[in-house]
C-alpha positions as a Markdown table, in Angstrom:
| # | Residue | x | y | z |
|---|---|---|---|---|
| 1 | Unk | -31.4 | -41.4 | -8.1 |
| 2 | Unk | -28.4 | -39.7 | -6.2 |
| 3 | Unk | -29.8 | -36.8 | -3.2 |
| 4 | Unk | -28.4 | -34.3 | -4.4 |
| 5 | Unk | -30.2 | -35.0 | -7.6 |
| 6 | Unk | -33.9 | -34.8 | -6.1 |
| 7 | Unk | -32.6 | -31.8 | -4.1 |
| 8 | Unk | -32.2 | -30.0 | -7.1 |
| 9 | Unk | -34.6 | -31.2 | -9.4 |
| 10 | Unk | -36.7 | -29.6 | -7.1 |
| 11 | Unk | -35.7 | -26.5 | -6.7 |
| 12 | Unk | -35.9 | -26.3 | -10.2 |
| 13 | Unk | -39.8 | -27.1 | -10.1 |
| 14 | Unk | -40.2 | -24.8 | -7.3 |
| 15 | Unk | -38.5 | -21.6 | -9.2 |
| 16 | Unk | -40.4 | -18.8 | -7.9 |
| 17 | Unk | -39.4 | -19.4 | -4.1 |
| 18 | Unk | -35.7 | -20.4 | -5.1 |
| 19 | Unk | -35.5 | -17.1 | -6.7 |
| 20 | Unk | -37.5 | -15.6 | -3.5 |
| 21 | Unk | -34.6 | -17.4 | -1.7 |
| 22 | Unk | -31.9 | -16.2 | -3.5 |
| 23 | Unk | -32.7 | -12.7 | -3.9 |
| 24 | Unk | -32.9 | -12.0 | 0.0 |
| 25 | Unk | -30.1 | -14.0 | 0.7 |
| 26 | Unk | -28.2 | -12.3 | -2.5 |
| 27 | Unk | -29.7 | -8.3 | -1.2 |
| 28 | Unk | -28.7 | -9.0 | 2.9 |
| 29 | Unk | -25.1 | -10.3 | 1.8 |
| 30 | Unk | -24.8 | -7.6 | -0.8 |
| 31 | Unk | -25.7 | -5.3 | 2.4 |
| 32 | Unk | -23.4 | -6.3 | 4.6 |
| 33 | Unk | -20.6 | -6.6 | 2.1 |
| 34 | Unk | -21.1 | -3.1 | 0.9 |
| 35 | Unk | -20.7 | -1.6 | 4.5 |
| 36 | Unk | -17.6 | -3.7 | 5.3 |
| 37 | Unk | -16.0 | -2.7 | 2.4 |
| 38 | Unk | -16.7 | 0.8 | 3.0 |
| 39 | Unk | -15.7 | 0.7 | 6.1 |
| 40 | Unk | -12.6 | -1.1 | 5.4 |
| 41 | Unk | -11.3 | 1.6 | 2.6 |
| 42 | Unk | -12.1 | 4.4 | 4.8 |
| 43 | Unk | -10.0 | 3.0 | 7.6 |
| 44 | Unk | -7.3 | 2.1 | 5.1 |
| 45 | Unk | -7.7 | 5.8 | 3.9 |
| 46 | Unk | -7.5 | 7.4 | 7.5 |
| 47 | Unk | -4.7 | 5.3 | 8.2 |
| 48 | Unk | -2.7 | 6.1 | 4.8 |
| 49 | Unk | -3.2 | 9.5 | 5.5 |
| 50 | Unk | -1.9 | 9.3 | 9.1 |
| 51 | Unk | 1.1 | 7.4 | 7.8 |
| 52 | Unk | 2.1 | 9.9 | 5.3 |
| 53 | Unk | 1.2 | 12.9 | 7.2 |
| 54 | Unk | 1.3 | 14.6 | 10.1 |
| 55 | Unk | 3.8 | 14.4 | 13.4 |
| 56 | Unk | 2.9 | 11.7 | 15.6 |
| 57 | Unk | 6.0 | 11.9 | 17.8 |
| 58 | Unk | 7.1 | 14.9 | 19.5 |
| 59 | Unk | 10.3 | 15.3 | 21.7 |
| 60 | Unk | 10.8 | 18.3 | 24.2 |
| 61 | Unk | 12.9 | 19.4 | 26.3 |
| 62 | Unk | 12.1 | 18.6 | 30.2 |
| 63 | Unk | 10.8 | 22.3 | 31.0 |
| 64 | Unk | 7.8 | 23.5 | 32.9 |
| 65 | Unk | 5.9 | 26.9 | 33.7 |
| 66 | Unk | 7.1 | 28.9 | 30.4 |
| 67 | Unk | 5.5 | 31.7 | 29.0 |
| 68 | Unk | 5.9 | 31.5 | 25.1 |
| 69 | Unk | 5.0 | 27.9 | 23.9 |
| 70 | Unk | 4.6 | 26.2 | 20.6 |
| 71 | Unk | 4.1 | 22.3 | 20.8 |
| 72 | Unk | 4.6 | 22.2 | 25.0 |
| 73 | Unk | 8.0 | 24.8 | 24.3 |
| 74 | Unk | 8.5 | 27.7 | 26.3 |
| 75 | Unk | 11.1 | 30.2 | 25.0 |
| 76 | Unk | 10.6 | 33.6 | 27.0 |
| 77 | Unk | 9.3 | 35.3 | 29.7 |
| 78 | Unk | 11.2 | 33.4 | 32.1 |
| 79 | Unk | 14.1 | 33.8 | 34.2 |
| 80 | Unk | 16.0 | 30.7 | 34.2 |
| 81 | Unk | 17.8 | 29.1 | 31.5 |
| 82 | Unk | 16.1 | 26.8 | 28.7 |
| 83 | Unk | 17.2 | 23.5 | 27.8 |
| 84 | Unk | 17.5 | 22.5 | 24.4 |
| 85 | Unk | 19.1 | 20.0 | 22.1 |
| 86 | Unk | 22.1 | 20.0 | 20.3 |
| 87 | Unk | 21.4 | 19.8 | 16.7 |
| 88 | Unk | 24.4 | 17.3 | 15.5 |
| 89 | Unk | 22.5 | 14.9 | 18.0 |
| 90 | Unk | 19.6 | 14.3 | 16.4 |
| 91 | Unk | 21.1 | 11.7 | 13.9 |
| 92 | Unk | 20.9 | 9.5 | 17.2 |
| 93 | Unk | 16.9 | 9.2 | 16.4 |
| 94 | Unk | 17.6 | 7.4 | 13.1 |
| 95 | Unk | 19.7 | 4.7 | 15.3 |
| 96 | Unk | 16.7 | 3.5 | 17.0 |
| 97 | Unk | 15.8 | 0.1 | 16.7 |
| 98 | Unk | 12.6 | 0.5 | 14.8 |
| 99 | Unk | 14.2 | 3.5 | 12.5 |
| 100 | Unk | 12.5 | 1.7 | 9.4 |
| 101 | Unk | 9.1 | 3.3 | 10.4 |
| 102 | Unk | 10.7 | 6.6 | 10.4 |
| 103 | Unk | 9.5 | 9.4 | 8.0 |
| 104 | Unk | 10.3 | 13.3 | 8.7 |
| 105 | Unk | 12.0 | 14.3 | 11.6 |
| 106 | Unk | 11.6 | 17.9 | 11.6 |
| 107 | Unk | 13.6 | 20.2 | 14.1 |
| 108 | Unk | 12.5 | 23.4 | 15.8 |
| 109 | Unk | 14.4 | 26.4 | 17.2 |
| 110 | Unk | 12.7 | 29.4 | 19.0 |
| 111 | Unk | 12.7 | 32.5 | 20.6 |
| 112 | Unk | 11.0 | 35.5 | 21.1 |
| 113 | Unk | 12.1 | 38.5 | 19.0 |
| 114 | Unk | 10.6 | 42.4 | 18.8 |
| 115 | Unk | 9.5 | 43.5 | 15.6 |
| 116 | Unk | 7.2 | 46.9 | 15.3 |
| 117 | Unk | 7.2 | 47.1 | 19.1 |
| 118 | Unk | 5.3 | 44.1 | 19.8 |
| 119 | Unk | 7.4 | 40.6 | 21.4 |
| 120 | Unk | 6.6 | 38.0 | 19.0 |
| 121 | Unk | 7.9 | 34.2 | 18.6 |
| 122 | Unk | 10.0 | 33.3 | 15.9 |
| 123 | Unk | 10.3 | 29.9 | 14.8 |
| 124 | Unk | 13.1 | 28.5 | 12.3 |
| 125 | Unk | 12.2 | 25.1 | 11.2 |
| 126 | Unk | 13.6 | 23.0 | 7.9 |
| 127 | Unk | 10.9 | 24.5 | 5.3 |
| 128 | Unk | 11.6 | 21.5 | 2.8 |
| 129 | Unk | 10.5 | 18.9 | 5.6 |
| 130 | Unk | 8.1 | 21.6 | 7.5 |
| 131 | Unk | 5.8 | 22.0 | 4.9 |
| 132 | Unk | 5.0 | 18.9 | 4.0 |
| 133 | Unk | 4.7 | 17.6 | 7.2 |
| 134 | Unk | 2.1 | 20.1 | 7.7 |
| 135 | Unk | -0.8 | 19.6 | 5.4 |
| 136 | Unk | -3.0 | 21.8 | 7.1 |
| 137 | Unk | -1.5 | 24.7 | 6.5 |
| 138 | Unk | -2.4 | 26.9 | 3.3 |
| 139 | Unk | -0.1 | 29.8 | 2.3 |
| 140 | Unk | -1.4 | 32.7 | 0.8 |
| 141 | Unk | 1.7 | 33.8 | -1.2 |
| 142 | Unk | 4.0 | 31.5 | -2.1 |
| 143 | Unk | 6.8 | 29.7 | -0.2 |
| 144 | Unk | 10.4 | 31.0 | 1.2 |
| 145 | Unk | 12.8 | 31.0 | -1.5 |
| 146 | Unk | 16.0 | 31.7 | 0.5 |
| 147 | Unk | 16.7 | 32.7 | 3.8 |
| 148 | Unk | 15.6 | 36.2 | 4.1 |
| 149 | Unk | 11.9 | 35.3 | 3.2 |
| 150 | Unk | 9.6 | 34.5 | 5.9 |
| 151 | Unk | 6.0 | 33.6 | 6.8 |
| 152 | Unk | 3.6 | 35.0 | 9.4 |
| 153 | Unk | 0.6 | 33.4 | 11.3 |
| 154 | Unk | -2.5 | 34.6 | 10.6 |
| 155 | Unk | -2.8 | 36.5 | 13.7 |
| 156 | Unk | 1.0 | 37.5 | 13.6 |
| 157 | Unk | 0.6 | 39.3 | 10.3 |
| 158 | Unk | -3.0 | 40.9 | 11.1 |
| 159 | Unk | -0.9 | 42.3 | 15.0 |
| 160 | Unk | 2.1 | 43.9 | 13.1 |
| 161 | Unk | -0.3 | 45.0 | 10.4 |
| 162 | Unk | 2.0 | 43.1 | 7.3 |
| 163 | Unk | 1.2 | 42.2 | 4.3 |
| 164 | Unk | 2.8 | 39.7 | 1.8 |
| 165 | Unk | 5.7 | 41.3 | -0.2 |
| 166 | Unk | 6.5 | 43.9 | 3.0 |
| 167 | Unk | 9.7 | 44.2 | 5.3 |
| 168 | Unk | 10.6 | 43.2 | 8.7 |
| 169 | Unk | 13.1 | 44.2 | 10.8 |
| 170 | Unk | 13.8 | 41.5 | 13.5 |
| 171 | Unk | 17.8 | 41.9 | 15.8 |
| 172 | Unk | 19.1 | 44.3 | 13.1 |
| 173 | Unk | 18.2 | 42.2 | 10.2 |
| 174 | Unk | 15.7 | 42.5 | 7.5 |
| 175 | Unk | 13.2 | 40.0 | 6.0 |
| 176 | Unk | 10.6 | 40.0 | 3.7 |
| 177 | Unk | 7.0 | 38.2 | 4.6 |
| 178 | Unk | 6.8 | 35.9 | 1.3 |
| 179 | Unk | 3.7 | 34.6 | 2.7 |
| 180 | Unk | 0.8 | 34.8 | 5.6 |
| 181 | Unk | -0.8 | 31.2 | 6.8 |
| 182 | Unk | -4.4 | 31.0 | 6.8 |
| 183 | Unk | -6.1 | 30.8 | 10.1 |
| 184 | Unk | -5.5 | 27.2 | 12.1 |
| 185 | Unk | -6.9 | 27.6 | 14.9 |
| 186 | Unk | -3.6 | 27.0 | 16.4 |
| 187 | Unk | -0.1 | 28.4 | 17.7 |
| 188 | Unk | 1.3 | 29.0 | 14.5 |
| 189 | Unk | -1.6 | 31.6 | 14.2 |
| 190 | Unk | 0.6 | 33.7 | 16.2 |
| 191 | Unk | 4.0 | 32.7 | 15.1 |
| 192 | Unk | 6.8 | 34.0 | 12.6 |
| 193 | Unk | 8.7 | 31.1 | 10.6 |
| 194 | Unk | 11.8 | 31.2 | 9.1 |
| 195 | Unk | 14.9 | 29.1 | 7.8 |
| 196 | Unk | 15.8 | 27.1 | 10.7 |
| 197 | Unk | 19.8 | 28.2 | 10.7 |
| 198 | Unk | 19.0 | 31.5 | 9.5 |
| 199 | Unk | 16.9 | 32.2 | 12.7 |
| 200 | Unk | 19.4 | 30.2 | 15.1 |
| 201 | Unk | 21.9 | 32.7 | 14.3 |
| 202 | Unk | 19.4 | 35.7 | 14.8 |
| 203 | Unk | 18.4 | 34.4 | 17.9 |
| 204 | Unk | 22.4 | 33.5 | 19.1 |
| 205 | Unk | 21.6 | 29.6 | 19.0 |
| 206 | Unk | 23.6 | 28.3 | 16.4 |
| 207 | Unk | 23.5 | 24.4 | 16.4 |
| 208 | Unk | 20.8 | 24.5 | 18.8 |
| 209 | Unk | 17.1 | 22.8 | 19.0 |
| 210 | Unk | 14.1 | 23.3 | 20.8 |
| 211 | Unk | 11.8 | 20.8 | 19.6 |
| 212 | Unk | 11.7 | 17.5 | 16.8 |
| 213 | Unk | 8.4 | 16.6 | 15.2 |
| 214 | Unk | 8.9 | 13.2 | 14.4 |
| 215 | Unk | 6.6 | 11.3 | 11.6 |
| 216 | Unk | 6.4 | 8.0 | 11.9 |
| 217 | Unk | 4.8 | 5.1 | 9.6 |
| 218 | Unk | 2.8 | 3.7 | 12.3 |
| 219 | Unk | 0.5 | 1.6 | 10.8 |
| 220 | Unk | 1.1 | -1.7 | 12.8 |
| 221 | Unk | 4.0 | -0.3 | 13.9 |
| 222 | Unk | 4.9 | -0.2 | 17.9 |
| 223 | Unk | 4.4 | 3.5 | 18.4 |
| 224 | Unk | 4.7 | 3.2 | 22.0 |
| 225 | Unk | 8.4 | 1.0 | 21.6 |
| 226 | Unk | 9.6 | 3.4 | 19.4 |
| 227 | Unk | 9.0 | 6.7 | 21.8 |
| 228 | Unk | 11.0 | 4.5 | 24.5 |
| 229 | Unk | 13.6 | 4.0 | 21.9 |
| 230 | Unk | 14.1 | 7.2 | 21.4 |
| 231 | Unk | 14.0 | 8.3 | 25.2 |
| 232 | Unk | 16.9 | 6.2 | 25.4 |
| 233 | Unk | 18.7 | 7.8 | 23.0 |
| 234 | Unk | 17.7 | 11.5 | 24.9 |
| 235 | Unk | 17.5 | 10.8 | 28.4 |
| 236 | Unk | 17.1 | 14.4 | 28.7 |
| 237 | Unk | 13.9 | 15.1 | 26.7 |
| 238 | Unk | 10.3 | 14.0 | 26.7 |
| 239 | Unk | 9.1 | 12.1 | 23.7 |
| 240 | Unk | 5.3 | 11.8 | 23.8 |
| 241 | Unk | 3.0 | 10.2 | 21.1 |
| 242 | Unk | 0.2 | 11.9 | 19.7 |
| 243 | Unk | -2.3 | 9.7 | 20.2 |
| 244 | Unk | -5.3 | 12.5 | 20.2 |
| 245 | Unk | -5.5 | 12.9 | 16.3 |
| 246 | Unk | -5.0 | 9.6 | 16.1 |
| 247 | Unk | -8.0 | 8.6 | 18.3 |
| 248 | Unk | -10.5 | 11.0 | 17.2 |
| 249 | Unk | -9.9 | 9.7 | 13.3 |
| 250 | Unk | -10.7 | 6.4 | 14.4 |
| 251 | Unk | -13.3 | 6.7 | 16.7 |
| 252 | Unk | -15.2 | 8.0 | 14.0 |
| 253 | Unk | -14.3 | 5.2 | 11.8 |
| 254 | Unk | -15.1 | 2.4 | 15.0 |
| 255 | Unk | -18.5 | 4.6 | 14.9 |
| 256 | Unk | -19.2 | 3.3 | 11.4 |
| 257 | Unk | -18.2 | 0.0 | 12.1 |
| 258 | Unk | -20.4 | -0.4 | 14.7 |
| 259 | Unk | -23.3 | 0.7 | 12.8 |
| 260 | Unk | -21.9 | -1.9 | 9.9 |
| 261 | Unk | -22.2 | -4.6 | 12.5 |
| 262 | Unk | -25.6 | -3.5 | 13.8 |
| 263 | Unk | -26.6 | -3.3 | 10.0 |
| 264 | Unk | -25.3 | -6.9 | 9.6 |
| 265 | Unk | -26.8 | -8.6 | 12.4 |
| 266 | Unk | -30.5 | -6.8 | 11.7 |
| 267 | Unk | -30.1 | -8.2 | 8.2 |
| 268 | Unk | -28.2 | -11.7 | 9.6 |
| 269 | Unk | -31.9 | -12.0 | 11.6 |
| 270 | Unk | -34.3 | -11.2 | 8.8 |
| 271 | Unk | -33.0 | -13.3 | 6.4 |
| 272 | Unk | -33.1 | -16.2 | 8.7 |
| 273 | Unk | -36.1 | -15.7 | 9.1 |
| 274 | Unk | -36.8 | -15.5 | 5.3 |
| 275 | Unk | -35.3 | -18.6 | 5.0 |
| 276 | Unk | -36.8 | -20.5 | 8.2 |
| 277 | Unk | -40.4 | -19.2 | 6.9 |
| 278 | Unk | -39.9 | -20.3 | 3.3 |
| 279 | Unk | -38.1 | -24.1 | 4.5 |
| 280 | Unk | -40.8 | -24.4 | 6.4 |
| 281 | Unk | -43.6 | -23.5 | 3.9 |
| 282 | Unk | -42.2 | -26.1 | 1.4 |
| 283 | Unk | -41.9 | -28.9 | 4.1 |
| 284 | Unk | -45.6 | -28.3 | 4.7 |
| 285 | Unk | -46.4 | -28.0 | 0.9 |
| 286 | Unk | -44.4 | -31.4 | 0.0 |
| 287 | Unk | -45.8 | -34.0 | 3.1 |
| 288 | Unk | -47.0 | -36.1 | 0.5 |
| 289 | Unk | -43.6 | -35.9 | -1.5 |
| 290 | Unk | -42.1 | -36.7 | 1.8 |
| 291 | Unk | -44.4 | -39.6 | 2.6 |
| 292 | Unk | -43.8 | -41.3 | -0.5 |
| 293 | Unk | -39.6 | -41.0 | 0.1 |
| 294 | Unk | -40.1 | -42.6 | 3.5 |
| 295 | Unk | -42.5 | -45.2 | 2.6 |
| 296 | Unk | -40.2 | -46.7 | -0.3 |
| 297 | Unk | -37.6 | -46.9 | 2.2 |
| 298 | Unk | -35.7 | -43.5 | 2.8 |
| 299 | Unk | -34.2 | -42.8 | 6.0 |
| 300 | Unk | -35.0 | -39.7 | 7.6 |
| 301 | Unk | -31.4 | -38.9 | 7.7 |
| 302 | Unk | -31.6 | -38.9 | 3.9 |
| 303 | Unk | -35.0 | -36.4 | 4.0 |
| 304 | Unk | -33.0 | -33.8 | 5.9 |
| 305 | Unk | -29.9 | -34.2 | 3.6 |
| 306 | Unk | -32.2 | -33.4 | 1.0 |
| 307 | Unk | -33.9 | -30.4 | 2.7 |
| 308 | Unk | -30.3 | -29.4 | 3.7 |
| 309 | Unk | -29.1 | -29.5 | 0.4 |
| 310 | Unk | -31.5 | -27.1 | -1.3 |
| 311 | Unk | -30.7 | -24.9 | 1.5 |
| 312 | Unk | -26.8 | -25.1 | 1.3 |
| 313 | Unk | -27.3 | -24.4 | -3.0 |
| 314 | Unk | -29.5 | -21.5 | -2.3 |
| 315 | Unk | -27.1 | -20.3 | 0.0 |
| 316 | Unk | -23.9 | -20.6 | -2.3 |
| 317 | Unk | -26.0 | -18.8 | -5.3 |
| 318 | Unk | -27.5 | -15.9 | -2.7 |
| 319 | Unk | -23.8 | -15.3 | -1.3 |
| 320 | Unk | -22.0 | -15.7 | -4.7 |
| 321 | Unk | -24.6 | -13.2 | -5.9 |
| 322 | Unk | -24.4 | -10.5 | -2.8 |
| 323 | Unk | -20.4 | -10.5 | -2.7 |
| 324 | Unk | -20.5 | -9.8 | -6.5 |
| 325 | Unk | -23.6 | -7.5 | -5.9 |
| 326 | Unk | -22.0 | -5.9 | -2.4 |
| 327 | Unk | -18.5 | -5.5 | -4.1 |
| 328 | Unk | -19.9 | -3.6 | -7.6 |
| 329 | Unk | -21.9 | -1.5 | -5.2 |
| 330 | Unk | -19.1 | -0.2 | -2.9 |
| 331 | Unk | -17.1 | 0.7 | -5.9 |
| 332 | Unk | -20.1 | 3.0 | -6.9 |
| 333 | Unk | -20.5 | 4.5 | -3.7 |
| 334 | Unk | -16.6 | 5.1 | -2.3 |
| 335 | Unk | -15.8 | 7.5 | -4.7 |
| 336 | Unk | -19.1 | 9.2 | -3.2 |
| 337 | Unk | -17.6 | 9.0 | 0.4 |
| 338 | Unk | -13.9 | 9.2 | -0.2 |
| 339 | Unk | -13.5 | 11.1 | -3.4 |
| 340 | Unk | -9.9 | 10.9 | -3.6 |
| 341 | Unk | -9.7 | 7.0 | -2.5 |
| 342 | Unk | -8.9 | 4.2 | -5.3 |
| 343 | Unk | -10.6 | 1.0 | -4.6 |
| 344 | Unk | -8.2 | -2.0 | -3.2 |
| 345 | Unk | -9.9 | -4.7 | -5.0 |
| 346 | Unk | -11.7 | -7.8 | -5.0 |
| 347 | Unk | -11.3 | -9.1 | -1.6 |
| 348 | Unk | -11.3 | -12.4 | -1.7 |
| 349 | Unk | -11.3 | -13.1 | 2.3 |
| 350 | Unk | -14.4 | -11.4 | 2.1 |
| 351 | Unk | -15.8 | -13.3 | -0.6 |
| 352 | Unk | -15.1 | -16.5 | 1.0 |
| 353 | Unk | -16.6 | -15.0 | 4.6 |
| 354 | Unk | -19.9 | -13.9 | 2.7 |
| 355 | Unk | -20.2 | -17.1 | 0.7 |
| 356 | Unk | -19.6 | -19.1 | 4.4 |
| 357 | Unk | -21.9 | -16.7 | 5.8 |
| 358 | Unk | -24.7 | -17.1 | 2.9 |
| 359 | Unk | -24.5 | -21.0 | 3.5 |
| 360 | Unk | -24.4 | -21.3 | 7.4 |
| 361 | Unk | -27.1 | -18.5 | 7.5 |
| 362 | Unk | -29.4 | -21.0 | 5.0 |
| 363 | Unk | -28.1 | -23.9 | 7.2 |
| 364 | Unk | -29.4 | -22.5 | 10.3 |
| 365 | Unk | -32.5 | -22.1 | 9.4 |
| 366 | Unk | -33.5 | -24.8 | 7.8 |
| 367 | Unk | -32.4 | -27.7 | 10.4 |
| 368 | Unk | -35.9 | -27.3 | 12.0 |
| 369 | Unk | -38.4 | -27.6 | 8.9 |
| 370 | Unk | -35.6 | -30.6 | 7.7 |
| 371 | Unk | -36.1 | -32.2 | 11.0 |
| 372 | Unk | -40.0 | -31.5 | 11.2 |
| 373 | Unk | -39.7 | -33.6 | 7.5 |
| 374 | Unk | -37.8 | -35.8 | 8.9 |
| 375 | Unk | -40.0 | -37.0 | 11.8 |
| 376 | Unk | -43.2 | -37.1 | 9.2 |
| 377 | Unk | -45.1 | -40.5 | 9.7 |
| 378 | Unk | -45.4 | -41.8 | 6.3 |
| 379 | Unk | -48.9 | -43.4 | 6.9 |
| 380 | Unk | -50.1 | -39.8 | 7.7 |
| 381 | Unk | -48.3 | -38.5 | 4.9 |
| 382 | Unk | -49.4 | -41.2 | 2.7 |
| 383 | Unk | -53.5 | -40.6 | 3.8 |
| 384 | Unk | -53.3 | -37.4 | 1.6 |
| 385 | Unk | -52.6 | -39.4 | -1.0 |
């Protein structure tokens, strides 16, 4: 009779513990596979969404102590000259090396204008890259549909006392407020936005720039090359990543993971112990069993294959069973935690890591009872005979 035979012949006597067996290897693998793959999708998400999104590159010119500022730009309330960029030279940031991981590039011109009485910063920016750019900011109204419409900050409109649908005069010209922004929280609270050549010519800065928002796909991409890249092309500006959105996303997501890993190694340890506890038990139970292999001439290398055996097939079945279980369970759950996330998958890396896991975990903990077996005396064994 071949080992691997006895090994499972009796675990098939011995049902109740092999399903004992299974079921906490299968529930701690489920566990830990669960929490990975949550983890993993929200990270994924996060990261999407940063990728897609939001202005993660900002270049400026090299000015200090200004009064009016939007995105580290001062436009007034000064009395020396402010530098900007000419506009026809921004096609030199799509010539960078890495210009594959570009998405919007959206350019800025400003400057402070009086309307009612009251100074106020006006801002002319591309509205068909602007807005999408900036997810966080809801209209209420609808957006410009020419040149003559624009949109006031929530604090802007509440200053001047406009409403959506009412007139502005701003340098002789008149506009209509198409829509107000609801509060941010940040400078374009305050702020007056236009079409970005309409408002260089109010402001007498016709092909002129004051700032670029730059998106860029940066997921595995060298952020911090591509900001040198593009200093090189503008030896004259700073170009700073935005590293602070960035950050605080996934500091909450390293949060999680940490707690994942915590979770893992609490439930690494008590099923070890599961299975160290139960190896052991059965070792005890079978001394006769044992006795009897060694006294008609087995090795005690072959008693601890066989203990190790039953522990490497329990192992495969729990983590077979808790990457299936862990993997139906995180689809459940996701749509709970990320409602408007799609799951990636089966993740078969991960299968193949729990499975590994399931079986070294089993491994582990069983060398000592199969070496206790092992080192049985078969005339003692046999005496219980």
């Amino acid at each position: 009779m071949k080992l691997y035979n006895i090994s499972i012949n009796n675990l098939k006597r011995r049902k109740g513990k092999m399903i004992f067996l299974v079921l906490g290897l299968l529930i701690g693998i489920a566990v830990i596979v669960t929490m990975l793959s949550i983890t993993e999708s929200m990270t994924l998400d996060i990261e999407e969404r940063l990728d897609r999104f939001g202005a993660n590159i900002v270049m400026v010119p090299k000015s200090e102590n200004l009064a009016l500022t939007y995105g580290g730009v001062n436009v007034g309330g000064i009395s020396y000259e402010v530098k900007e960029f000419d506009e026809a030279d921004l096609a030199r940031i799509r010539e960078i090396k890495d210009n594959r991981n570009l998405g919007a590039v959206a350019p800025k011109i400003m400057g402070a204008v009086e309307v009612s009485g009251r100074k106020v910063l006006l801002m002319g920016v591309d509205l068909e890259m602007e807005l999408p750019l900036k997810t966080w900011w809801h209209l209420q109204g609808r957006s410009p549909e020419n040149d003559s419409e624009v949109i006031l900050g929530s604090e802007a409109a509440r200053a001047l006392g406009l409403d959506v649908g009412d007139s502005l005069n701003m340098n002789g010209r008149d506009f209509m407020v198409s829509a107000h922004l609801e509060p941010t929280g940040g400078p374009e609270d305050s702020i007056i936005i236009g079409d970005l050549h309409r408002v260089q010519n109010i402001l007498g800065k016709e092909g002129r720039i004051s700032m670029v928002e730059i998106a860029a796909f940066c997921r595995d991409c060298p952020i911090d090359e591509m900001v040198l890249q593009i200093a090189g092309q503008f030896p004259d500006a700073k170009v700073t990543a935005l590293k602070q959105a960035v950050m605080s996303k996934m500091q909450s997501i390293e949060l999680v993971k940490t707690f994942s890993y915590g979770i893992a190694a609490l439930v690494i340890f008590i099923g070890s112990l599961l299975v160290f506890v139960s190896m052991m038990g059965s070792v005890n139970e079978r001394t006769r069993e044992i006795g009897i292999f060694r006294a008609i001439g087995f090795r005690r290398g072959h008693v601890m294959q066989i203990i190790l055996l039953e522990a490497i097939v329990v192992g495969f079945i729990g983590g077979v069973g808790g990457f299936v279980s862990g993997t139906g369970l995180a689809r459940i759950i996701l749509p709970l935690v990320i409602p408007d996330s799609s799951s990636s998958g089966i993740n078969m890396s991960m299968g193949a890591v729990a499975v590994a896991l399931a079986v070294a975990l089993s491994l582990l903990a069983s060398i000592w009872p199969a070496h206790k077996g092992s080192r049985l005396d078969p005339s003692e064994a046999l005496r219980a005979l």
